[in-house]
C-alpha positions in Angstrom: 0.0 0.0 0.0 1.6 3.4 -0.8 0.9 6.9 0.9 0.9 10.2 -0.7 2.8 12.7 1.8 3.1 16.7 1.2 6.7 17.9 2.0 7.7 21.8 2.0 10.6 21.9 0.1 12.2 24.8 1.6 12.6 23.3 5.1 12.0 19.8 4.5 8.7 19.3 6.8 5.7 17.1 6.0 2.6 19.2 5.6 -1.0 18.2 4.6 -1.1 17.1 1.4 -4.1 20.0 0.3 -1.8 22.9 1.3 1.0 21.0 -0.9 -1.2 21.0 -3.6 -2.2 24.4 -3.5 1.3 25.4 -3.3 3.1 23.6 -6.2 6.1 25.8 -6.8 7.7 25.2 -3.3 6.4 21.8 -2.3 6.6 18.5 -3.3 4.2 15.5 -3.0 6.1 12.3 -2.8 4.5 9.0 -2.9 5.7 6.8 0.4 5.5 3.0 0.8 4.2 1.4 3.7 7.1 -1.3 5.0 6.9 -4.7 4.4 6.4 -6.3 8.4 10.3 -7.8 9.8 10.0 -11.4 9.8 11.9 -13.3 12.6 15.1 -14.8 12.3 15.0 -18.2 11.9 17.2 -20.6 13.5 
């Protein structure tokens, strides 16, 4: 499953992902992957 995060691109800080959209020319909307679960270590 993948997540769509807002990021300002001056300071590097997530914001909400409307206030990214309305603000194209210094934001970024990056597309984030959920991580796989760690399986345990067999033996």
């Amino acid at each position: 499953m993948q997540r769509k995060r807002g990021r300002d691109s001056t300071n590097g800080r997530f914001i909400p992902l409307e206030e990214a959209r309305r603000r194209p020319r210094e934001t970024i909307v990056e597309t984030v992957k959920k991580p796989c679960p760690e399986k345990p270590e067999r033996k």
